[in-house]
N, C-alpha and C positions, 0 to 999 in steps of 0.2 A: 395840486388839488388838495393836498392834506394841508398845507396853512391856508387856504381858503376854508374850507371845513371849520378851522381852530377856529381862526375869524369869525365865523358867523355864528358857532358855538358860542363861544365866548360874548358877544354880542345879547345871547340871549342868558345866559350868565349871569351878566352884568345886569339887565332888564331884572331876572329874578331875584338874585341878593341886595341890590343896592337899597332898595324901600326897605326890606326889614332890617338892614345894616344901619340905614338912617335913623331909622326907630327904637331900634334898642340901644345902640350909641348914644341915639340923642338923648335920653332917660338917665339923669343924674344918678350916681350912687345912693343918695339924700332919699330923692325921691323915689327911688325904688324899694328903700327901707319904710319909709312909710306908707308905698304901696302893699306892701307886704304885712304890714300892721293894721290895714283895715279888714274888720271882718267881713266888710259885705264881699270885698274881692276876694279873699280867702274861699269864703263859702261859695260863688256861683264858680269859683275854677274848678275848686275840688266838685261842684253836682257835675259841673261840663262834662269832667272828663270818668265823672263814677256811671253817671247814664249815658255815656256813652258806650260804653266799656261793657255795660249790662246791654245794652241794644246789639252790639259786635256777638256777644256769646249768645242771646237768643237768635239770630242767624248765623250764627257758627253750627249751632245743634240743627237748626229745621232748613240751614242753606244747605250743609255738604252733602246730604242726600240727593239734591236735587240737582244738585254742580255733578255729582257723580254721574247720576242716569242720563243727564246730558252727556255728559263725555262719552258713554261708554256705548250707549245704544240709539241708535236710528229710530224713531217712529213719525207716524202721523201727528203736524203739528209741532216738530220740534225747532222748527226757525221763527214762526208764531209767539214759543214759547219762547223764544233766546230775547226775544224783540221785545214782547212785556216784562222780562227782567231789564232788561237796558234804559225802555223808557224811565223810570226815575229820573236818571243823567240828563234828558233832555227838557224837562218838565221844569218852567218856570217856580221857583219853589213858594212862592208865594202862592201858587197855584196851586201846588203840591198841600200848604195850607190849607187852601180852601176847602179841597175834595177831602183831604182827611175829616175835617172837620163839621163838614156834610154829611159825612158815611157814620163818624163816631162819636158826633155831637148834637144829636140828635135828641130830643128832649127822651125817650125812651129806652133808647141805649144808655147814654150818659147817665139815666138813674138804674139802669142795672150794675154798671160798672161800678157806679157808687157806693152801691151795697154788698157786694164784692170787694170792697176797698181799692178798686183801680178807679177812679174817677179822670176822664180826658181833658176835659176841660184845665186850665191853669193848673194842671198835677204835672207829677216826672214821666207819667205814664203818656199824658198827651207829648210830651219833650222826645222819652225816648220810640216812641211811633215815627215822630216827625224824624227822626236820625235814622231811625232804620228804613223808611219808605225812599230815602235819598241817599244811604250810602250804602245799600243791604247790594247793591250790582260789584263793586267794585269786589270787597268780596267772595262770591258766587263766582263771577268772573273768574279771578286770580287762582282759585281752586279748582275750576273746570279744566283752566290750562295746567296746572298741576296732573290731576288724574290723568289727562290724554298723556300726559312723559313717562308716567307707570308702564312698563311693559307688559301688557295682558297674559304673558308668557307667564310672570310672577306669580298672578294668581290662580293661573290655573295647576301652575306645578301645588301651590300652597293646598288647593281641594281636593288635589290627587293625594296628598298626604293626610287627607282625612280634616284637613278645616274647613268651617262652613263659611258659607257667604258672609255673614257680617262676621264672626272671627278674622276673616282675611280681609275685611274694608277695615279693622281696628286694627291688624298687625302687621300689616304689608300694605295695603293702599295709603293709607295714610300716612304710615312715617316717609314711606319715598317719596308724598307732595306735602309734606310739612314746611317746607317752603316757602313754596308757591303759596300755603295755608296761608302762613303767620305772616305774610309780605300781603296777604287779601285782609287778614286780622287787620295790620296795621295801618292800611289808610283806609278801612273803613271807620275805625278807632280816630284816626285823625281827622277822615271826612265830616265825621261827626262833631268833632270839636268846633270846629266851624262852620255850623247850622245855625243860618239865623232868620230866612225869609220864613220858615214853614212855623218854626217855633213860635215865633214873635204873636203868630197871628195864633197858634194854638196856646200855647202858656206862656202869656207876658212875666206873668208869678209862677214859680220860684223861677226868680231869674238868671240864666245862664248866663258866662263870660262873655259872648258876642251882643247879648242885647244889652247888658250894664254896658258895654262901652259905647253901646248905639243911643243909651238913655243918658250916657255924662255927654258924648257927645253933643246929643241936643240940649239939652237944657245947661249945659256950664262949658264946651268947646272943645277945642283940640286938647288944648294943653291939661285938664282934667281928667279928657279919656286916654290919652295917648300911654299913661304909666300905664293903664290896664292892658291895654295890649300890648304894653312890652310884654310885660310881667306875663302875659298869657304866652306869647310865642316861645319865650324862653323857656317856660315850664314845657312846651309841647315839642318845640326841636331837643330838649334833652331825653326829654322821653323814647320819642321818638329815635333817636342817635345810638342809644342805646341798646333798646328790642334791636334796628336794624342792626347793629353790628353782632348781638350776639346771636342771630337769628345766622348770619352769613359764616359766624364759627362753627356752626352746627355740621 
């Protein structure tokens, strides 16, 4: 049973590294130096991945509250509520588009945000909405199963020693699902790198890594965009390679 296992394992293995094996392989040395020499690509990898990054910590702050009281306590409503965070995952993201852009592009809204200096419309602001409406579950998620591995035993020894409720969600809940956190941190950090139905339609401008390569794409071919998305995966698997490994020395 166990080389059957491998087998099929490996099957989907193969399935997942070979295309970007192909792609970054196939990206001359040459050409990745002068992918790296143009500003525009320079600039929408470094916004990709800085509004992203700023979308992960604005639901890092107002998610783990709310991953918490899920885990920790029972109420009316609380599988309702599991189900409207999850929906994002299921919601065609173009779709996901549209309804943001219904709800905060509204000529009334859009001019107050304006004047506030958040404007939705082709801002970072509309960008990093669009990242957070569709990776904010994963997550929320990854942290809710974090808190439920806390032994409830922990904090209540910790209030008997005279700490308060958010004292002991900053010095004992947390660091024991830091984890589970920083493992929810980093593929919604990553999920977000790779938004491109929701954005496109909310901020074609300033344009992010996925739709430069959707716009060389169209208008000049593979061979045009394809250094972009080297150059993109490779900036994001090392990223990436790195948090997780020092994340697992922790």
């Amino acid at each position: 049973m166990k080389r059957v296992f491998v087998c099929l394992g490996g099957i989907l293995i193969l399935f997942l590294s070979i295309p970007l094996l192909k792609l970054i392989l196939g990206v001359g040395i040459e050409t990745y130096i002068e992918t790296l020499n143009d500003s525009q690509v320079i600039r929408s990898v470094f916004l990709t991945m800085k509004v992203s990054f700023y979308a992960t910590l604005f639901v890092l702050l107002t998610g783990l509250p709310l991953a918490y009281i899920i885990a920790r306590y029972d109420f009316f409503g609380k599988s309702l509520l599991e189900s409207v965070i999850d929906i994002p995952t299921m919601v065609p993201h173009t779709a996901a588009g549209i309804a943001l852009l219904m709800t905060f592009g509204n000529e009334k809204i859009e001019n107050f945000l304006s004047k506030i200096g958040l404007g939705f419309v082709d801002s970072t602001t509309g960008i990093m909405a669009a990242m957070m409406f569709l990776s904010a579950p994963y997550l929320i998620n990854s942290a809710k199963e974090g808190f439920r591995k806390v032994d409830v035993k922990l904090e209540n020894v910790s209030k008997s020693l005279g700490a308060g409720n958010f004292e002991t969600f900053l010095k004992i809940v947390i660091p024991n699902a830091k984890k589970d956190i920083i493992n929810g941190m980093l593929m919604m950090w990553a999920r977000g790198l790779g938004e491109f139905g929701a954005v496109v339609i909310i901020a074609y401008h300033p344009m992010i890594a996925p739709v430069l390569i959707y716009e060389r794409f169209i208008n000049f071919g593979l061979n045009y965009s394809a250094p972009v998305a080297a150059v993109m995966i490779v900036i994001s698997i090392i990223i990436f390679s790195i948090v997780r490994w020092l994340n697992n020395r922790i």
